[in-house]
C-alpha positions as CSV (number, residue, x, y, z in Angstrom):
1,X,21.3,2.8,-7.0
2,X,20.6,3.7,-10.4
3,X,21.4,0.4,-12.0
4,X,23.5,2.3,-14.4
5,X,24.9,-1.5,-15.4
6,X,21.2,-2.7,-16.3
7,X,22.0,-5.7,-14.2
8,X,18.8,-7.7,-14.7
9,X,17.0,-11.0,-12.6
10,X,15.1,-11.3,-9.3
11,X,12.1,-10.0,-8.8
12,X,10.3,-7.9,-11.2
13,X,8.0,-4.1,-10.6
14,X,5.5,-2.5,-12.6
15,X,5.6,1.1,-12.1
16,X,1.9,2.4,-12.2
17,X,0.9,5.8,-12.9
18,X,-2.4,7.5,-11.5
19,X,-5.6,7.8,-13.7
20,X,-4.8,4.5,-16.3
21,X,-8.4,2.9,-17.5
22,X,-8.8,-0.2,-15.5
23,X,-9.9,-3.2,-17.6
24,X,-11.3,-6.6,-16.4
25,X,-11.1,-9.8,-17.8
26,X,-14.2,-12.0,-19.6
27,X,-15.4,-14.1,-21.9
28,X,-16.6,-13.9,-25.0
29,X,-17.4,-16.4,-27.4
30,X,-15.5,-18.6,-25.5
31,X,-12.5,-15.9,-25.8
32,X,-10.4,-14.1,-23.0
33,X,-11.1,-10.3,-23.7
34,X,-10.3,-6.9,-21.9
35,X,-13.1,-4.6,-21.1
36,X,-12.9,-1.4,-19.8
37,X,-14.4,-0.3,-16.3
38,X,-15.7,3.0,-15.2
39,X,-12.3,2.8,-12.4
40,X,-8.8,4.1,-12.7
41,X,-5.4,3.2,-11.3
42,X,-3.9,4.6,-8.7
43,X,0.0,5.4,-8.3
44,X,1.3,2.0,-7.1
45,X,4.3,0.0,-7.4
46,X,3.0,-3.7,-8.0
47,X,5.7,-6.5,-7.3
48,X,5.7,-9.3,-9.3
49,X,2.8,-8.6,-11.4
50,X,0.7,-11.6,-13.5
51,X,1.0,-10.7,-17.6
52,X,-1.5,-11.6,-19.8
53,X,-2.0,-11.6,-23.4
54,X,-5.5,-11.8,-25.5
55,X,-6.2,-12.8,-29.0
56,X,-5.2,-9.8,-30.6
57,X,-1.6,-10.3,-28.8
58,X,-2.4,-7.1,-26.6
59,X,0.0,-7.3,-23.6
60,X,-1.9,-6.7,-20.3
61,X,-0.5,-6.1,-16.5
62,X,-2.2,-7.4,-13.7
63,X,-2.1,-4.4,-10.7
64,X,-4.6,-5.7,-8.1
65,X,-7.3,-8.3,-8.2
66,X,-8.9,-8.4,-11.2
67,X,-7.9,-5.1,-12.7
68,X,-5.3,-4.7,-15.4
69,X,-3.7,-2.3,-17.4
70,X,-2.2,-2.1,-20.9
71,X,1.5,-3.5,-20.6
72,X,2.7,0.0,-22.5
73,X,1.5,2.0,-20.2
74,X,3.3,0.9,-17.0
75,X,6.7,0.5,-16.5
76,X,8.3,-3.0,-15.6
77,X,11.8,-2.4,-13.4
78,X,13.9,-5.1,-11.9
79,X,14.7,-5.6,-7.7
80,X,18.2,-3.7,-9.5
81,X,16.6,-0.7,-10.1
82,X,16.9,0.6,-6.4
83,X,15.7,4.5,-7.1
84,X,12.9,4.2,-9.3
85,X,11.3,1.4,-7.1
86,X,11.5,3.6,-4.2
87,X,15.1,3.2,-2.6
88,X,16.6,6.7,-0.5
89,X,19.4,7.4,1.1
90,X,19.7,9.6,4.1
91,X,23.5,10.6,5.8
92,X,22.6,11.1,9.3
93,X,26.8,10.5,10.1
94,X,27.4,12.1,13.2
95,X,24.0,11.4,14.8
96,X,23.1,10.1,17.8
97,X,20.2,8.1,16.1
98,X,17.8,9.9,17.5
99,X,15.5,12.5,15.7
100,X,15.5,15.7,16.3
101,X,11.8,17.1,17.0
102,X,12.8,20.8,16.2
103,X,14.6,19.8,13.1
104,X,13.3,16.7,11.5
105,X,14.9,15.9,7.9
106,X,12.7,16.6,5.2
107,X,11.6,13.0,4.4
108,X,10.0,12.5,8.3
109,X,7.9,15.9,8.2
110,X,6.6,14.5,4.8
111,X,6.0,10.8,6.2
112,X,4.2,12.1,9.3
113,X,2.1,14.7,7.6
114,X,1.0,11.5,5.3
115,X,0.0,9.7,9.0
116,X,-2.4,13.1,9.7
117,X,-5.4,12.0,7.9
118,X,-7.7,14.8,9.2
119,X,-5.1,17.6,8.5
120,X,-4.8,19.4,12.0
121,X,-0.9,19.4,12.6
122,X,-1.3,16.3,15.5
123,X,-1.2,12.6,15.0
124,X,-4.1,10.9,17.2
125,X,-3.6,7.0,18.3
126,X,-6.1,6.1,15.6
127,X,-3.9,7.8,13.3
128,X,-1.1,6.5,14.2
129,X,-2.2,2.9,14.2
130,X,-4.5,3.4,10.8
131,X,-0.1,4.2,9.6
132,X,1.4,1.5,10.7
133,X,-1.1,-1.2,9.5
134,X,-0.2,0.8,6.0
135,X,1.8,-1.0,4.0
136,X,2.9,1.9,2.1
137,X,4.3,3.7,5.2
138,X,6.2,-0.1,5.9
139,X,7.3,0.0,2.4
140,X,9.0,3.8,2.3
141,X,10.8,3.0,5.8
142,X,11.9,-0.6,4.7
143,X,13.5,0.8,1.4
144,X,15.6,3.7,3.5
145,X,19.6,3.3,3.6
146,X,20.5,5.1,6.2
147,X,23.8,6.3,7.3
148,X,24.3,6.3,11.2
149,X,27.1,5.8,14.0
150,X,26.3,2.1,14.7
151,X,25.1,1.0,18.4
152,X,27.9,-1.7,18.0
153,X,30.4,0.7,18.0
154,X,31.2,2.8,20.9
155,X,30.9,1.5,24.9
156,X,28.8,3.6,26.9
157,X,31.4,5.3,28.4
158,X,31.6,7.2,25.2
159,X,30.4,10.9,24.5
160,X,27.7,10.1,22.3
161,X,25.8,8.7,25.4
162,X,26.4,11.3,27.6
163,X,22.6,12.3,27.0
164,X,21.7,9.1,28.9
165,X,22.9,10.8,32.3
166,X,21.7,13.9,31.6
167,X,18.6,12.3,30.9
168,X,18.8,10.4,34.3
169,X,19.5,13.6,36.0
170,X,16.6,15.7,34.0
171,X,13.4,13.1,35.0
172,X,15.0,12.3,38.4
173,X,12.4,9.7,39.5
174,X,12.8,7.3,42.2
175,X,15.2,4.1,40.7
176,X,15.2,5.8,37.3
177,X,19.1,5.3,38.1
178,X,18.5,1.9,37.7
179,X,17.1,2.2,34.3
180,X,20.0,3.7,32.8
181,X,22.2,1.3,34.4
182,X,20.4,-1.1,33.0
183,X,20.5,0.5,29.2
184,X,24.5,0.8,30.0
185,X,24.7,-2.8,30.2
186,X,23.2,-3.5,27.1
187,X,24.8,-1.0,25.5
188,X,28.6,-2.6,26.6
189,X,27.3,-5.9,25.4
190,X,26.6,-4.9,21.7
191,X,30.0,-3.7,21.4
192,X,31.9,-5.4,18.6
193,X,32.9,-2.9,16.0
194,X,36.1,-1.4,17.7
195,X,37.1,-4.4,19.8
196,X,37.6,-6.3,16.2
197,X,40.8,-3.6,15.2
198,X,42.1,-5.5,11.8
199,X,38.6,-5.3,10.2
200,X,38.8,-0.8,10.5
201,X,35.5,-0.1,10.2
202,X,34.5,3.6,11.7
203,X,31.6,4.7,14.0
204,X,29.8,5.9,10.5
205,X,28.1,2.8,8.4
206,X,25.3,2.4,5.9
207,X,22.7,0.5,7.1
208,X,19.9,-1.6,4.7
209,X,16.6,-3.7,5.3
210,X,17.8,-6.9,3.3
211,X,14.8,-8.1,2.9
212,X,13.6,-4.7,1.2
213,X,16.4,-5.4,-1.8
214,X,15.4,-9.8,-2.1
215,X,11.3,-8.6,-2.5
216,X,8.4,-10.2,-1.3
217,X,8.9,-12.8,-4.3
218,X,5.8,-15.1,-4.4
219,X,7.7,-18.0,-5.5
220,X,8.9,-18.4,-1.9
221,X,5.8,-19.6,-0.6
222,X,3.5,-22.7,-2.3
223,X,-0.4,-21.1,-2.5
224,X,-3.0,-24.0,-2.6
225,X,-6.5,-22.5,-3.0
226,X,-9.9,-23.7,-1.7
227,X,-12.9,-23.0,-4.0
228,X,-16.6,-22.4,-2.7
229,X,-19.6,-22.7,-4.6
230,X,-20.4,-18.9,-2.9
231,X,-19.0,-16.2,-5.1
232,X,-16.7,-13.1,-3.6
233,X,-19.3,-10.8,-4.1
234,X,-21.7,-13.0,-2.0
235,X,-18.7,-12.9,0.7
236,X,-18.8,-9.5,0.7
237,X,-22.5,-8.5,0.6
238,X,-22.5,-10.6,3.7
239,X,-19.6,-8.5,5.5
240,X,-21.5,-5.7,4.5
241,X,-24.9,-6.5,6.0
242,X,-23.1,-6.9,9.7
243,X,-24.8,-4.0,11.9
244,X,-22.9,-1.2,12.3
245,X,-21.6,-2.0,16.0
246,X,-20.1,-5.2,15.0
247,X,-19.0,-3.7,11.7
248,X,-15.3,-4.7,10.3
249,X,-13.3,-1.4,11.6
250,X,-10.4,0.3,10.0
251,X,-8.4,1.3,13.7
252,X,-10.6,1.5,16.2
253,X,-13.6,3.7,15.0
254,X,-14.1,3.8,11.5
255,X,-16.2,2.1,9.7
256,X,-14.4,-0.3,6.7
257,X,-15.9,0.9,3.2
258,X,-17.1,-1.6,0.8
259,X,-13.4,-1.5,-1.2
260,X,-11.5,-2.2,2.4
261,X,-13.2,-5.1,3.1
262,X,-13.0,-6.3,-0.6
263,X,-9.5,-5.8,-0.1
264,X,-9.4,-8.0,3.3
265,X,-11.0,-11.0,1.8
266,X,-9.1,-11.2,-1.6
267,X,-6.0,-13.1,-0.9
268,X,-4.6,-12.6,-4.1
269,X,-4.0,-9.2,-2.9
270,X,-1.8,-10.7,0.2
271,X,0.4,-12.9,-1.8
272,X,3.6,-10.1,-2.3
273,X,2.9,-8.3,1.5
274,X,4.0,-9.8,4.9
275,X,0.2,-10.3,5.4
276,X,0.2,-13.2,3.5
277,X,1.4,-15.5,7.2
278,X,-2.1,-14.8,8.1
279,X,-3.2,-17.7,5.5
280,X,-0.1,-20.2,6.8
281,X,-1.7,-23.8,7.3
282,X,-0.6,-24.2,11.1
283,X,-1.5,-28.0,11.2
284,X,1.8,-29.1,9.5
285,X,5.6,-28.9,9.3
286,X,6.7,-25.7,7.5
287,X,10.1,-26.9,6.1
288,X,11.8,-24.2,7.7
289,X,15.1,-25.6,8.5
290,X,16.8,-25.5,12.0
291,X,19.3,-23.1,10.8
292,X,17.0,-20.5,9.6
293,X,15.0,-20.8,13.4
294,X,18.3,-20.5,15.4
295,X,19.1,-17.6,13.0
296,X,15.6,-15.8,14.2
297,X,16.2,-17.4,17.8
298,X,19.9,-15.8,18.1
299,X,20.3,-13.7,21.3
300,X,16.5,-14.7,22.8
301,X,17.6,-16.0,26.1
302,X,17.2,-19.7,26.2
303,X,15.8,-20.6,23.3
304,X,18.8,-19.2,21.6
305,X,20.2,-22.6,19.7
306,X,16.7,-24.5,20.2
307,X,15.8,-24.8,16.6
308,X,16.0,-28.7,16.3
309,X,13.5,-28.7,19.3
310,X,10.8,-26.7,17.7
311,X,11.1,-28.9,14.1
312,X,11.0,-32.1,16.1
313,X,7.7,-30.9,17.8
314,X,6.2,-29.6,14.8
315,X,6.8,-33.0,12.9
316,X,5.6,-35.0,15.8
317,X,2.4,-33.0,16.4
318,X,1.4,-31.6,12.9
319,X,1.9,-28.2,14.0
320,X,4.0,-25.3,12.0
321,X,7.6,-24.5,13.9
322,X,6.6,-20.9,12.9
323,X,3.8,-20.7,14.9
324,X,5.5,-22.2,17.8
325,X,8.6,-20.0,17.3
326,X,6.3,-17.2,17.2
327,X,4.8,-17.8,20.4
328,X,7.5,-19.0,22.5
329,X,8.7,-15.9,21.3
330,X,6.4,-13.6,22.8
């Protein structure tokens, strides 16, 4: 985790430290130049980040739209180096996957306190769902390796589900029988691990997000922009001058400041985060091959296999196959 090998390649960090001078780029007798603004950094980790260099060869690191940052003063880590870009490993071995509310490890208590905003020890739903749409909560859970029995390991016969009938026999509601039954099944289906005896794996396994160590890269995707003749900042005002009631929200009640909706309608912003779907043109072919569907499609009922099927519709119709995996999936 340390990259103590200094393997290099793949995608590439900047490591940002709070408080840096913010600079933005202009002209100046026809010259690119750095100027100083009144605004500072923030601690950030900034995936694949645009370099820059002016006349004078100063080095400059692009950390959000706009804003940059002398190259010196961050510092640039490849996808290798797992622990300073965020990477921890937790050994729940022996666990039944479940947390423990009177004994939650260190890291959770932390993560949730982050999720109360107002400070009064409880999470409200706005709260909650103002967290998930973070993408720095996403980004600490998607970077966890965790060590836990796997569910493909034991039947549910086994003593590690025994909670599941005590569970049954503790809420005791009409049919809830059935439930459980239900959870058994499922549970005897996933089994693999111990029915596959030459490969001797045990119960205990380290588990990754794989997408967390590949990156968000943006040479995976090919951005075509549209140019206006309205500026941003026209954009914007606009936003802005929406009455209150009709107001873009952050959750369900607040009101978004002038810096979230900036945010929302720079897509620049979106080009290393998951958000960046929300710009996919829809009205053609993706070139996502049939294999990489049926991967996404294994073990969804009918459509498991179907991949050709959804790339033969979205050639014929000039629609994307991701939008219409995405809602068949539903």
């Amino acid at each position: 985790m340390a990259n103590k090998a200094g393997t290099k390649g793949g995608a590439i960090y900047a490591k940002v430290p709070a408080d840096l001078v913010l600079h933005e780029k202009k002209k100046q007798d026809g010259k690119d130049c750095w100027v100083a603004t009144g605004d500072k950094s923030l601690e950030e980790l900034v995936e694949s980040p645009k370099l820059e260099k002016d006349a004078a060869k100063q080095e400059w690191v692009s950390v959000s739209s706009g804003k940059y940052v002398k190259k010196e003063q961050v510092e640039l880590l490849s996808q290798h180096d797992w622990l300073k870009i965020g990477f921890k490993k937790i050994d729940g071995s022996g666990s039944d996957g479940y947390l423990d509310p009177d004994a939650p490890s260190a890291f959770f208590t932390n993560l949730v306190k982050s999720f109360d905003t107002d400070g009064n020890g409880e999470l409200s739903s706005e709260e909650i769902q103002a967290a998930l749409q973070n993408s720095g909560n996403a980004d600490q859970l998607h970077k966890l390796i965790v060590k836990h029995p796997s569910e493909w390991y034991e039947k549910s016969s086994a003593s590690s589900y025994i909670w599941l009938d005590k569970l049954m026999a503790k809420i005791g509601l009409p049919d809830f029988d059935l439930l459980v039954d239900h959870e058994k099944q499922r549970i005897d289906k996933l089994e693999w691990m111990q029915s596959a005896a030459n490969l001797k794996i045990g119960p205990d396994i380290w588990h990754i997000y794989p997408i967390a160590i590949y990156g968000k890269k943006k040479d995976r995707f090919v951005v075509s922009y549209t140019h206006y003749k309205y500026p941003l900042s026209y954009a914007l005002g606009k936003q802005m001058a929406i009455p209150s009631q009709y107001a873009p929200k952050v959750g369900n009640y607040k009101i978004a400041s002038r810096n979230e909706v900036l945010v929302n309608l720079t897509p620049d912003d979106d080009v290393t985060k998951d958000s960046i779907y929300q710009f996919l043109d829809l009205s053609k072919y993706s070139e996502v091959s049939d294999d990489e569907i049926n991967k996404f499609l294994l073990g969804q009922g009918v459509l498991e296999g179907k991949g050709s099927v959804f790339t033969s519709a979205a050639k014929k119709y000039n629609v994307s196959e991701v939008y219409l995996v995405s809602h068949a999936s539903l």
